[in-house]
N, C-alpha and C positions, 0 to 999 in steps of 0.2 A: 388292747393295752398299748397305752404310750410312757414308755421309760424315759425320766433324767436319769444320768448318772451324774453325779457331783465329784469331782476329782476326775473325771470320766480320762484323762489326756496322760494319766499317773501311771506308774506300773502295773500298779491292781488294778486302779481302772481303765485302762485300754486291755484287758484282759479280759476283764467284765463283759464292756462293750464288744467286744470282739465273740466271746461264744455267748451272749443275747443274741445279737445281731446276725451270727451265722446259724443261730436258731430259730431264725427267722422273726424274734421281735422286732419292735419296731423303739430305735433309742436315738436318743438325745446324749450330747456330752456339754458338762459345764468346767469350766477348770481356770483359774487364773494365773494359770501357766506358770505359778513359778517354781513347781519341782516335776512338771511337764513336758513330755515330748511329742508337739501334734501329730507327727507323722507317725505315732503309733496307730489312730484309729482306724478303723478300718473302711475301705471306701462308703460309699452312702451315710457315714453317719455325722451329722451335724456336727459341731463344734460351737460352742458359746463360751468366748472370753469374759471372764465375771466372776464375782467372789456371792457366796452364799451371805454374804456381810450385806448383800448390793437387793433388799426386799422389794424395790420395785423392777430391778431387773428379772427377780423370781417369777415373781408374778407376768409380766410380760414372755418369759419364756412357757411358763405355763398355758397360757392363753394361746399364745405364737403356735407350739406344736400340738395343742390338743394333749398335754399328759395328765394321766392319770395312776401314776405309781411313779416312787422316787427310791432309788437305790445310792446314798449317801455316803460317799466314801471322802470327802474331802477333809483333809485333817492335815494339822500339822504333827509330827509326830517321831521326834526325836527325842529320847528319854532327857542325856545329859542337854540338849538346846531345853528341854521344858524345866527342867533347874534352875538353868540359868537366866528362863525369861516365862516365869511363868504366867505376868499377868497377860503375855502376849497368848502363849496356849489354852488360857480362859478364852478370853475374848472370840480366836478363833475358831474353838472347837467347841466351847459350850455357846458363845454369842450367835456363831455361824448356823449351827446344830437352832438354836431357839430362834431366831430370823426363817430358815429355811421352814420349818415345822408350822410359824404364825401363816408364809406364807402359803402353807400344803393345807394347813386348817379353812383359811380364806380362799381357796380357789375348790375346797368340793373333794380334794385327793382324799383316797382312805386308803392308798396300802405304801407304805415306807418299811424298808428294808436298810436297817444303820451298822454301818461297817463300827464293831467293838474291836477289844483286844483281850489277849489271855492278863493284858499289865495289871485290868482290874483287879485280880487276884493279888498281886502281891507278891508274898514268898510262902506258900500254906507248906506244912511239912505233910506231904501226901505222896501215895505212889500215882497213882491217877488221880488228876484232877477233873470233878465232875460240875457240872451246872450248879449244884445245891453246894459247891465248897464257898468258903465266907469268902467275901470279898473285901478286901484290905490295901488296896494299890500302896509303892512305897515312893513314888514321884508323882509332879505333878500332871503328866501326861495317863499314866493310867487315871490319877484323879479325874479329869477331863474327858475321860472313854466311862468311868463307873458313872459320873453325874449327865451325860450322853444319856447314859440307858437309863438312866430315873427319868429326863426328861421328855422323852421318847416315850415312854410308857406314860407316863403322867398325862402329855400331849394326846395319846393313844386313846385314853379313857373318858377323857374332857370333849373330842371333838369327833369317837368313833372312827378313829383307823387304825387300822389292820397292822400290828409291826411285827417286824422279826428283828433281834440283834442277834447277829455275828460272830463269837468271841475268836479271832486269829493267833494262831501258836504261831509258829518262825516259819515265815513264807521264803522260799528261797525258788528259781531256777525261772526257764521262761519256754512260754510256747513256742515261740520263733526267736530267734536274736534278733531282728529288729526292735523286740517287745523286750529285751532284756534289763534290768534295771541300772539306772548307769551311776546312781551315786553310790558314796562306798561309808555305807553305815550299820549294811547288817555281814553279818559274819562270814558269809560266800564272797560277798566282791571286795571285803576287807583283806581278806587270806591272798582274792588274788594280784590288790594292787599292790600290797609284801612283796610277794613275788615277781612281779610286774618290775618291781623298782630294786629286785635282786637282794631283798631282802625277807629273813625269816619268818614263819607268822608267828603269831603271838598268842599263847596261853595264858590269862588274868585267872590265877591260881587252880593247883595241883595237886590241893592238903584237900578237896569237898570229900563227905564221906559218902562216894561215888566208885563204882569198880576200879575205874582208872584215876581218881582222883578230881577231875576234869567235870564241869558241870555237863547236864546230863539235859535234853530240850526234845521239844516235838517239832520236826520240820517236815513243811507240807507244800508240797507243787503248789506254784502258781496257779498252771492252768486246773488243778483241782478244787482251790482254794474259787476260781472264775465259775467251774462247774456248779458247785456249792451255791454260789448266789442264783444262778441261773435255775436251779433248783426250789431254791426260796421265793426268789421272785413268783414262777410259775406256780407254789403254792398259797401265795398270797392271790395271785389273779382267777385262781378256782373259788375264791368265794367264800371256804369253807373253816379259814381262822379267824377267828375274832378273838381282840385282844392281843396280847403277846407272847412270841415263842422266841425263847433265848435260846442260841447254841453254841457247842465250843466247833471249833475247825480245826481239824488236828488228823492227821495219822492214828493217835494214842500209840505209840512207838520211841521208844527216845533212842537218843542216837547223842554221843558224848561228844564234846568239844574238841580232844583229840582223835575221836574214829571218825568226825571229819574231815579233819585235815590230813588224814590220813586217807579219806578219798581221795581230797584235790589233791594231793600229790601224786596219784594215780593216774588221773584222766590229765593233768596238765603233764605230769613228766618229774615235774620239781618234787623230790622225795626230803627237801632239808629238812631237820629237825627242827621243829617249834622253839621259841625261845620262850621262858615262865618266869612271865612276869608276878606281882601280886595282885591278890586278889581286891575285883570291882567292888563298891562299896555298892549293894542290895541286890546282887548277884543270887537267884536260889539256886542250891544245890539241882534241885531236880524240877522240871517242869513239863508235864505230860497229861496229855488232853486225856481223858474219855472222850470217844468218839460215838458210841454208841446212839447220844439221843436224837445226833445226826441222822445217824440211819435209820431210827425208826420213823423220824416224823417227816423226814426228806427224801427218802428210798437213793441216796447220797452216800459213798464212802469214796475216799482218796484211794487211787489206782497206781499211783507213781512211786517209785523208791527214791533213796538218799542221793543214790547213784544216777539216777536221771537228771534229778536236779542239780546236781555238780555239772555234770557234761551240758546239758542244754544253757547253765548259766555261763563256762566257761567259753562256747560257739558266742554268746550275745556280746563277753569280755570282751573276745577277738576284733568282734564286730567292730563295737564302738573305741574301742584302742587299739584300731592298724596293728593286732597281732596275726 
């Protein structure tokens, strides 16, 4: 087996790339750098500047390294950017996702593995949320991850390959700080550029009817979340799925908006109190993977606590912002 990874250069994906590759697969990275840091990958592994937009660049990479499995993480994927620009996050995550797929149909590939999200979901009022919960996304970025997995499967059935979707809860921390995530859009390196810039972090409301009030989420290691594909991967290249297997990626654990921040104040030093704000407009109260179908069909669960993920993302902060 010869792997692409699509976004391969991205946080998740130089993660990916990184425990494939020290698993001895043999991988490919594609990425068009522009939420990219090359120097994430890890030595031997190629680099291909190019957008999954670019089908005859697909195709010539295909051909070039000999692959025969694609692991597809490229996406754009900011909730409020997909509001505001959504016919851009069509184009690139449904246009991109159906380019790369004509291409994978046309070169012979049968097994793709499609990085989803738990956004499909929506806001279901559940304690755990499972595979079989409805899916209702309430922007147009989950829209773009739910229409992902129809067309993935649709693709799946038309031209016989082999898929797995992904569904990822809140990925937060990093294998090394080099690999650390440097932009500040999900709620660990938001709390720390607050404090970075000597100011409080932020609770978007305090009234959910949650213990603490506080939304309530699954957050799951990166390098777990890498594990997980590396897992998928290897059972799509046994041969033995046919069709498609959906799974959530998750802890199944929630952990609340302030007993977060009430970690990073811990492993950082900074103990301020949160400031509470009002509450985000499609915010759920509670959002919590079941993990289970994971385990059974992947022999896969997440190893890492809240607390690892704090500290190993604040060593990456350090890193990348001279602290």
């Amino acid at each position: 087996m010869t792997w692409l990874i699509t976004g391969g250069a991205g946080y998740i994906g130089a993660h990916v790339a990184r425990a494939m590759a020290g698993a001895g697969e043999s991988v490919v990275a594609l990425d068009d750098l522009s939420a990219a840091v090359p120097e994430r990958l890890p030595p031997g592994v190629p680099l291909v500047v190019g957008s999954t937009l670019d089908g005859a660049l697909l195709e010539r990479v295909f051909k070039e390294y000999g692959v025969t499995g694609v692991v597809h993480l490229a996406a754009r994927k900011q909730v409020a950017e997909s509001v505001a620009e959504p016919i851009r996050y069509y184009r690139e995550n449904v246009g991109g996702l159906a380019t790369l797929l004509d291409a994978v149909a046309g070169a012979g590939i049968r097994r793709l593995l499609f990085s989803s999200s738990a956004a499909v979901y929506g806001n279901p009022d559940v304690d755990l949320i499972t595979e079989e919960t409805l899916c209702a996304p309430v922007n147009p970025y989950g829209e773009t991850k739910l229409a992902g997995e129809w067309l993935v499967r649709a693709a799946g059935r038309a031209h016989g390959i082999s898929t797995v979707c992904l569904r990822y809860f809140n990925v937060a921390g990093a294998a090394a700080p080099e690999l650390a995530d440097t932009g500040v859009f999900n709620i660990v390196p938001m709390v720390f550029d607050r404090l970075t810039r000597d100011e409080a972090p932020r609770i978007f409301g305090a009234d959910y009817p949650t213990p603490d009030g506080t939304c309530v989420r699954d957050y799951i290691h990166v390098a777990d979340l890498a594990e997980a594909h590396l897992a998928a991967a290897r059972r799509l290249a046994e041969g033995d799925l046919s069709g498609d297997l959906t799974l959530n990626i998750g802890r199944g654990a929630g952990v609340s908006v302030r007993e977060l921040i009430t970690v990073v104040g811990e492993v950082t030093g900074d103990r301020r109190e949160p400031v509470v704000e009002g509450r985000r407009p499609g915010d759920a109260p509670r959002a919590v993977a079941s993990a289970e179908r994971a385990a059974e069909q992947l022999g896969w669960r997440a190893s890492r606590g809240v607390r690892e993920m704090v500290e190993s993302a604040w060593r990456g902060w350090q890193l990348h912002h001279d602290r």
